[in-house]
py3Dmol code that shows the C-alpha trace and the ligand (Angstrom):
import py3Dmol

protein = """\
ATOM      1  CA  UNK A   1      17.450 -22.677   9.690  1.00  0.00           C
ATOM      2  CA  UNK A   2      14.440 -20.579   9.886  1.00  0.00           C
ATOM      3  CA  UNK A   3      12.745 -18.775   6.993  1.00  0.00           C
ATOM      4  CA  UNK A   4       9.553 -16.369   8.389  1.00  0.00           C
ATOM      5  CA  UNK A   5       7.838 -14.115   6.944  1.00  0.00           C
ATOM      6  CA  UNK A   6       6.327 -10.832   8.468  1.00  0.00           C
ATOM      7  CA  UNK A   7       3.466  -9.954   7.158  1.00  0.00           C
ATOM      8  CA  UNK A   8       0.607  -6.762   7.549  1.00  0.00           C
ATOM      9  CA  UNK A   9      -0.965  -3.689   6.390  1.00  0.00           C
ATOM     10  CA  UNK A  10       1.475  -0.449   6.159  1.00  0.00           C
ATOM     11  CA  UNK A  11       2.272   0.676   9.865  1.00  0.00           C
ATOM     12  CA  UNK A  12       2.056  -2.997  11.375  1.00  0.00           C
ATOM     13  CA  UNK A  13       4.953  -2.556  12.550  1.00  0.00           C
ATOM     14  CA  UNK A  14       6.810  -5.277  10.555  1.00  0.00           C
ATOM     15  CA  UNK A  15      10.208  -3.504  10.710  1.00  0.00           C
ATOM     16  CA  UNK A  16      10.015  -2.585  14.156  1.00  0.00           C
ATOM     17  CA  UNK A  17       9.568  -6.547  15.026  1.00  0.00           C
ATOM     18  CA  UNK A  18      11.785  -7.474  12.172  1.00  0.00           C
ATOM     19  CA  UNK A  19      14.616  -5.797  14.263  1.00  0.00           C
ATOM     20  CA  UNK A  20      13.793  -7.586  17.087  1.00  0.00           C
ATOM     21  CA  UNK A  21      13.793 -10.971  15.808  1.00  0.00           C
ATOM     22  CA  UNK A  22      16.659 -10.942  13.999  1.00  0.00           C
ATOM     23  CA  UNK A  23      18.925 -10.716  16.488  1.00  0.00           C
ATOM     24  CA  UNK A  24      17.038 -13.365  18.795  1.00  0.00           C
ATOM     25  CA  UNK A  25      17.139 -15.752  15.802  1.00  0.00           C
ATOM     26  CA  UNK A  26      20.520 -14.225  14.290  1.00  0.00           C
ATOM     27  CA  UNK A  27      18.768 -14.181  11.020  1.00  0.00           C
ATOM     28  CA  UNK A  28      18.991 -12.147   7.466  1.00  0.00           C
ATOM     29  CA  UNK A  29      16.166  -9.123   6.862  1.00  0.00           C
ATOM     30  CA  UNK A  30      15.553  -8.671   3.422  1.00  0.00           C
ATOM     31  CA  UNK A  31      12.929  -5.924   3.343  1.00  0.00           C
ATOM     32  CA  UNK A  32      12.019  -4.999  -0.021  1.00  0.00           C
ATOM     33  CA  UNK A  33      10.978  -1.259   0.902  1.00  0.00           C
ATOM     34  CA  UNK A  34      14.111  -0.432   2.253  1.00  0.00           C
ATOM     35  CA  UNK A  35      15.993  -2.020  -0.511  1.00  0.00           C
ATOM     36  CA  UNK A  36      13.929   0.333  -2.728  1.00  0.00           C
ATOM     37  CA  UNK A  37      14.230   2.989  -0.473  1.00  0.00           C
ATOM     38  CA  UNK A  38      18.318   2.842  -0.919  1.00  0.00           C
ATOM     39  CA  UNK A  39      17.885   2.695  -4.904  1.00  0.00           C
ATOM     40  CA  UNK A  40      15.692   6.047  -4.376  1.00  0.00           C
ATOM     41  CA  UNK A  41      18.653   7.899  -2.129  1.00  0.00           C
ATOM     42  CA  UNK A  42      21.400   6.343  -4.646  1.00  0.00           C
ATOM     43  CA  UNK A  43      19.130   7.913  -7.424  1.00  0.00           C
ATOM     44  CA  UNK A  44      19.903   4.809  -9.553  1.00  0.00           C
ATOM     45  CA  UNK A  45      17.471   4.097 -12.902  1.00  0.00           C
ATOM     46  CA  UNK A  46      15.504   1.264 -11.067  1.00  0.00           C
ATOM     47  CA  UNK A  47      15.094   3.829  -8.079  1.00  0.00           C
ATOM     48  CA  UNK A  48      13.328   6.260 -10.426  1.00  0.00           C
ATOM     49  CA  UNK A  49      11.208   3.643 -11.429  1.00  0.00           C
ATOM     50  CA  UNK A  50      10.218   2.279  -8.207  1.00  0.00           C
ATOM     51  CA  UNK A  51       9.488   5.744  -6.812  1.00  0.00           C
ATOM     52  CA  UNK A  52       7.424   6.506  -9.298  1.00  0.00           C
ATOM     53  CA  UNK A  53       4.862   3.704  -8.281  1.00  0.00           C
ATOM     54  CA  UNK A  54       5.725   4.127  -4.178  1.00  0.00           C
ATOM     55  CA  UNK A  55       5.018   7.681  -4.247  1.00  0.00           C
ATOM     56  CA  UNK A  56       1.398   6.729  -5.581  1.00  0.00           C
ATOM     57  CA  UNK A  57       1.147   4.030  -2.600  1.00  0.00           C
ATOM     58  CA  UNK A  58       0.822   1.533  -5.680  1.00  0.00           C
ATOM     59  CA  UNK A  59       2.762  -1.525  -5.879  1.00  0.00           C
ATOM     60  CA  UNK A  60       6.081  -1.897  -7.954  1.00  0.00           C
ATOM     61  CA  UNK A  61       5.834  -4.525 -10.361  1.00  0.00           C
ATOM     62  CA  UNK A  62       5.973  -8.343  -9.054  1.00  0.00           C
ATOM     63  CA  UNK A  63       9.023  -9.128 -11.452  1.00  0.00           C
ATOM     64  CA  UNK A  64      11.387  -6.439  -9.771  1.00  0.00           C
ATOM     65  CA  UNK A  65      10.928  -7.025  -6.797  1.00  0.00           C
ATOM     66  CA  UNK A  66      11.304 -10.906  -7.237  1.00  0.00           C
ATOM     67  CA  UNK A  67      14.433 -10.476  -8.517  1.00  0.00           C
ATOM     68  CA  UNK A  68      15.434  -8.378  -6.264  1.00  0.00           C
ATOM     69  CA  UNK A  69      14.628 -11.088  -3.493  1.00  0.00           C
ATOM     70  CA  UNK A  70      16.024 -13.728  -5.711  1.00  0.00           C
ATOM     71  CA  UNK A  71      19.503 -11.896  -5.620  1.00  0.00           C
ATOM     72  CA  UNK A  72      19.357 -11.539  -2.047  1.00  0.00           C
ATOM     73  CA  UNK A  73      18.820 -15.056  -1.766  1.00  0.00           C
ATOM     74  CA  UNK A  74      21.691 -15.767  -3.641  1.00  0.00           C
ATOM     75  CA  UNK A  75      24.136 -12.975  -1.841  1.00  0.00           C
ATOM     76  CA  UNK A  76      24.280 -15.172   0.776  1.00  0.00           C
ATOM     77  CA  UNK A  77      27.212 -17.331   2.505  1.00  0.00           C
ATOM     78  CA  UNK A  78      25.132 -20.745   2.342  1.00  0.00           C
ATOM     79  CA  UNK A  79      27.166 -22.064   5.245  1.00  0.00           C
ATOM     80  CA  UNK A  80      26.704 -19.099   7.315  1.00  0.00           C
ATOM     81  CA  UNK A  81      22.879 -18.761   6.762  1.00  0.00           C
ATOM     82  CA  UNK A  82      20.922 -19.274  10.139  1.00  0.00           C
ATOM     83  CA  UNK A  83      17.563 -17.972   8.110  1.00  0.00           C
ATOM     84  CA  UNK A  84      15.834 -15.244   6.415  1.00  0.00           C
ATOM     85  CA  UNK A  85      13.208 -12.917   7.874  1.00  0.00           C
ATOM     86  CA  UNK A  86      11.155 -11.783   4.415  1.00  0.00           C
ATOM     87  CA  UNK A  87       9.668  -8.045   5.822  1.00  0.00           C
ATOM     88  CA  UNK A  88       7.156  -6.593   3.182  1.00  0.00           C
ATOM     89  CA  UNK A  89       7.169  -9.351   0.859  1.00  0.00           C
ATOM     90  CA  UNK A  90       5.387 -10.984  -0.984  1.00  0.00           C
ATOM     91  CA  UNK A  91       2.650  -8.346  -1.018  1.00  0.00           C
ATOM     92  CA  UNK A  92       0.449 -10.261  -4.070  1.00  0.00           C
ATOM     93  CA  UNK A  93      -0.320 -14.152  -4.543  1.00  0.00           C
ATOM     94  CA  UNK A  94       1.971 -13.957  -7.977  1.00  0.00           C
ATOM     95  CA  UNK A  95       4.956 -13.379  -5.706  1.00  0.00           C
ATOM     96  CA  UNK A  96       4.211 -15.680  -2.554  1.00  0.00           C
ATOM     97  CA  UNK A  97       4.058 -18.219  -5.583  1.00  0.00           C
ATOM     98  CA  UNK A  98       7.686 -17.412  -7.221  1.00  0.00           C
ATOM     99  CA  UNK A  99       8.642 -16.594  -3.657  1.00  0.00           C
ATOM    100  CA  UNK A 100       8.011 -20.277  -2.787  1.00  0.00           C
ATOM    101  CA  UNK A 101       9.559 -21.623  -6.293  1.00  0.00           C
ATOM    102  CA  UNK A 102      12.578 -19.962  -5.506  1.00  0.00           C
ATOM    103  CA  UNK A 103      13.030 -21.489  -2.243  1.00  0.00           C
ATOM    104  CA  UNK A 104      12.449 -24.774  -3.409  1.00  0.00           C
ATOM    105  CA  UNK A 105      14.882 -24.843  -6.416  1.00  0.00           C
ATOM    106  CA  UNK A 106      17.203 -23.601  -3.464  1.00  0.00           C
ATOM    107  CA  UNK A 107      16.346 -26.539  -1.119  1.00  0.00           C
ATOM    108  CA  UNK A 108      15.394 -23.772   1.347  1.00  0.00           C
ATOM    109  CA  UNK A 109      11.312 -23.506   2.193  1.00  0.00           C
ATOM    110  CA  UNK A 110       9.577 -20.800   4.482  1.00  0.00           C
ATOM    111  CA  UNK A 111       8.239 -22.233   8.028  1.00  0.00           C
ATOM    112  CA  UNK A 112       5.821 -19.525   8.809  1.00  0.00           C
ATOM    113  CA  UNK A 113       4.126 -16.224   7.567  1.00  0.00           C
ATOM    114  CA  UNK A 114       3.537 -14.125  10.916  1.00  0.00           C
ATOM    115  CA  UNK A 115       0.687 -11.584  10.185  1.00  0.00           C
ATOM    116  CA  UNK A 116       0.413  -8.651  12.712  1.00  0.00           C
ATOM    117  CA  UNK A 117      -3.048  -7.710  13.110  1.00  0.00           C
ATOM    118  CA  UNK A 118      -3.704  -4.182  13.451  1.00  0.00           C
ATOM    119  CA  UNK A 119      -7.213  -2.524  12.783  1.00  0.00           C
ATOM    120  CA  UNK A 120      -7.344   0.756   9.974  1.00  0.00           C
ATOM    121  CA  UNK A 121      -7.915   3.703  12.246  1.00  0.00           C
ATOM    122  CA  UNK A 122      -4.755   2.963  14.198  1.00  0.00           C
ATOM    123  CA  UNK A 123      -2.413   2.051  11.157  1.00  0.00           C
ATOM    124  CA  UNK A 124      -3.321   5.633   9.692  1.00  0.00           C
ATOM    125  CA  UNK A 125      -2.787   7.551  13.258  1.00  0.00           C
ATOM    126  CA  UNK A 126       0.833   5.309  13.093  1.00  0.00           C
ATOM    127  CA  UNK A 127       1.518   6.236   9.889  1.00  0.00           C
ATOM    128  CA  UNK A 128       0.714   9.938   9.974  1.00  0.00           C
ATOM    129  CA  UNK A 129       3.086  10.119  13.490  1.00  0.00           C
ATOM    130  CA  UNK A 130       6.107   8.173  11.031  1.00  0.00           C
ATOM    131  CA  UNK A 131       5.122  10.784   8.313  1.00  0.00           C
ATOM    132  CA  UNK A 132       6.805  13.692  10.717  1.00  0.00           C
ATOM    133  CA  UNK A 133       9.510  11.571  12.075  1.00  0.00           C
ATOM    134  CA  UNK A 134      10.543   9.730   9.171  1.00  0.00           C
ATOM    135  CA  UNK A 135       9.794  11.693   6.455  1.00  0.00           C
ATOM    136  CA  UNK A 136       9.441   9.443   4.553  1.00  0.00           C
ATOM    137  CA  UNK A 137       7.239  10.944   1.093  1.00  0.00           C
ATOM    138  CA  UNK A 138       4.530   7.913   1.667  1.00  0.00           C
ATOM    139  CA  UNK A 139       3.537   8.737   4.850  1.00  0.00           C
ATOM    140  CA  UNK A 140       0.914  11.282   3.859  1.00  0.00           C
ATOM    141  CA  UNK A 141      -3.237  10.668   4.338  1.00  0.00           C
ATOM    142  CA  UNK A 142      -3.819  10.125   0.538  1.00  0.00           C
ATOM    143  CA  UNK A 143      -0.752   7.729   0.180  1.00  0.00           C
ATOM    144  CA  UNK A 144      -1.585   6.075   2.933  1.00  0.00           C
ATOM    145  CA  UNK A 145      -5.364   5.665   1.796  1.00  0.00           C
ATOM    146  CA  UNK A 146      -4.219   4.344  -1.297  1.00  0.00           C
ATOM    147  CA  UNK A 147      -1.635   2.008   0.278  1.00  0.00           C
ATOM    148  CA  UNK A 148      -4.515   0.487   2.404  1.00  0.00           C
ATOM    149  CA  UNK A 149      -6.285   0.145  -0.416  1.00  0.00           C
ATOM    150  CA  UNK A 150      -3.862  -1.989  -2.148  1.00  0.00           C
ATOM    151  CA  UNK A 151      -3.300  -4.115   0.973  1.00  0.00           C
ATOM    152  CA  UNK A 152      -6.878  -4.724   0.894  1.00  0.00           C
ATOM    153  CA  UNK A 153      -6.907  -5.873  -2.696  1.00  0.00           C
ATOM    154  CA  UNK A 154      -3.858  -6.732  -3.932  1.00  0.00           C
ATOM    155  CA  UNK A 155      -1.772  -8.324  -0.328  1.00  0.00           C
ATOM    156  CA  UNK A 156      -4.554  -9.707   1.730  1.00  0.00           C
ATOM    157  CA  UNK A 157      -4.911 -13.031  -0.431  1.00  0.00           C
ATOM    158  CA  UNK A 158      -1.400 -13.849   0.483  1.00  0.00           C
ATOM    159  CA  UNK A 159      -3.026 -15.579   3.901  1.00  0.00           C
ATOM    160  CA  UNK A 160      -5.016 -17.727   2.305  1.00  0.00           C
ATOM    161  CA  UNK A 161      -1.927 -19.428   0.331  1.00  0.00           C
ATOM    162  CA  UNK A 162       0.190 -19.551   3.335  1.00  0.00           C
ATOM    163  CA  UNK A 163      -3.268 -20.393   5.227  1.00  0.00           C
ATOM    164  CA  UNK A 164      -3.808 -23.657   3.074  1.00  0.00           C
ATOM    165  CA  UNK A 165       0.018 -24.012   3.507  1.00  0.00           C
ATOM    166  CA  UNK A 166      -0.553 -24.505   7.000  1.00  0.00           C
ATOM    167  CA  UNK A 167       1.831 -21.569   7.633  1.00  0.00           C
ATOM    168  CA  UNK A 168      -0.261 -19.181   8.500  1.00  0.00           C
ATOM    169  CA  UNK A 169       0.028 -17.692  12.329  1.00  0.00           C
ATOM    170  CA  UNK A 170      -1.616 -14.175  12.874  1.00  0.00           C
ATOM    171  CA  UNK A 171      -0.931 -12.209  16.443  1.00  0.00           C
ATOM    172  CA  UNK A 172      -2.426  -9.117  17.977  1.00  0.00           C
ATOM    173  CA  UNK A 173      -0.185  -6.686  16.600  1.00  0.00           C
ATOM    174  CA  UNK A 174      -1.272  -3.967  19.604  1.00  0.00           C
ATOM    175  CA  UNK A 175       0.181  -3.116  22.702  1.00  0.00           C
ATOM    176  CA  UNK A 176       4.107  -2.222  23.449  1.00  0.00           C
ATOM    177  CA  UNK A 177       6.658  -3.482  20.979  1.00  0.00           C
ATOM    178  CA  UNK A 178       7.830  -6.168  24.021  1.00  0.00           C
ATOM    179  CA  UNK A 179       4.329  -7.294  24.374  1.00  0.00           C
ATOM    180  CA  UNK A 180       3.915  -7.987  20.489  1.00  0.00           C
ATOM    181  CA  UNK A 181       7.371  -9.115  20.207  1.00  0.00           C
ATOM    182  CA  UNK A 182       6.286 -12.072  23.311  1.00  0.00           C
ATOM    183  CA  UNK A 183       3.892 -12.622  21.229  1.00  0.00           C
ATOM    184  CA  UNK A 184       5.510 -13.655  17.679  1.00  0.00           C
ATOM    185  CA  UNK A 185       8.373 -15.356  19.901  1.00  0.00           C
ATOM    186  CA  UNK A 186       5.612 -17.476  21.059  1.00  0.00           C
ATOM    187  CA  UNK A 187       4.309 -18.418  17.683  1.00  0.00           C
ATOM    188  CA  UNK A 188       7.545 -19.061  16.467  1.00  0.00           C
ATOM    189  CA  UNK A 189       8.948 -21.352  19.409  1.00  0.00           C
ATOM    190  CA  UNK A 190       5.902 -23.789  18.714  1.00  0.00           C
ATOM    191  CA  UNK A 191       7.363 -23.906  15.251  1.00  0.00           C
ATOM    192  CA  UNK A 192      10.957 -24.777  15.694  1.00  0.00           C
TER     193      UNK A 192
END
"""
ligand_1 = """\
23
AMP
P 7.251 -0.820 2.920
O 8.442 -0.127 3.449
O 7.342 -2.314 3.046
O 5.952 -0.280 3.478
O 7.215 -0.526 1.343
C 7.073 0.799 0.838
C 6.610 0.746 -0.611
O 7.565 0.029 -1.412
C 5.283 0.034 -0.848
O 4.168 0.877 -0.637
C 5.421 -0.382 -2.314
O 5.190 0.719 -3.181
C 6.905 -0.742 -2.404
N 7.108 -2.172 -2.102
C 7.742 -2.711 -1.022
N 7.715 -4.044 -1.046
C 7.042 -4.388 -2.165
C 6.636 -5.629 -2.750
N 6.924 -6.798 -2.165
N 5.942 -5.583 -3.913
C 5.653 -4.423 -4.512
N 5.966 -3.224 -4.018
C 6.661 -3.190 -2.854
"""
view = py3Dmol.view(width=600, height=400)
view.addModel(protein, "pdb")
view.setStyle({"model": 0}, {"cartoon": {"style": "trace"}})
view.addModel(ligand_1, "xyz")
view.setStyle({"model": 1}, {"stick": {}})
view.zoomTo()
view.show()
């Protein structure tokens, strides 16, 4: 069993390397922005409502997406659970706290937050470049201003939990995917 957590500023590349190590690790990816993402396409009520904080770059509020996670968490075939890889959550202290709770009521914990370290001027060129691949309606300068903004402020104390934790690994999160993904393989294999 192994629970991680990727962890970093918008354009990271969290999904990319989420990809990657769950099918090294054979693990579950519950990534709250493309769970959101779906609700948007299926146009369902809570879809509405979560668009109408992503397309600001703002958060959505800590109890949605909690639950969300919670009933992830709970989707699962116990037996058949090799681990979870958390991608884009928790993004605030109040949710690396219930995150945690959850876990333990669960008899499940997480072994390690992985942060990929990438500096601003580079996640905005990355971001820009998904913006006309993707499409994707957050992808613009001022969304991604105010995302980084909210990283800064709101998701950026979530190291220092995991940090007192003794959870906390951070790794270059520059270079070609295979170098980065060397990289958090190597973080994780002192873990297990
Ligand atoms: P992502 O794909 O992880 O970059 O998420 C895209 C957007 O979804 C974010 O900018 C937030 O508006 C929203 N979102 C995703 N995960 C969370 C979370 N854990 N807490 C609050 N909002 C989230």
């Amino acid at each position: 069993m192994l629970n991680l957590i990727i962890y970093g500023a918008p354009g990271s590349g969290k999904g990319t390397q989420s990809d990657l190590i769950i099918k090294k690790y054979n693990l579950n990816h519950f990534s709250t922005g493309d769970i959101l993402r779906k609700e948007i396409a299926d146009n369902t009520e809570l879809g509405q409502y979560a668009n109408s904080f992503i397309s600001k770059g703002q958060l959505v509020p800590d109890d949605v997406v909690i639950g969300m996670i919670a009933n992830k968490i709970d989707s699962l075939d116990k037996d058949k659970n090799n681990g979870i890889i958390f991608d884009g959550f928790p993004r605030t202290v109040n949710q690396a706290v219930a995150l945690e709770e959850m876990l333990k009521v669960r008899n499940l914990k997480t072994d390690l937050l992985i942060e990929l370290i990438v500096e601003e001027e580079e996640l905005i060129n990355r971001l820009l470049l998904r913006g006309q691949i993707s499409g994707r309606s957050d992808d613009n300068l001022e969304t991604i201003k105010a995302r980084l903004d909210v990283y800064e402020n709101q998701t950026k104390p979530v190291t220092a939990y995991y940090e007192k934790l003794d959870k906390y690994k951070g790794v270059q999160g520059t270079g070609s995917i295979e170098e980065i993904f060397e990289r958090i393989t190597q973080v994780i294999e002192q873990t297990i």
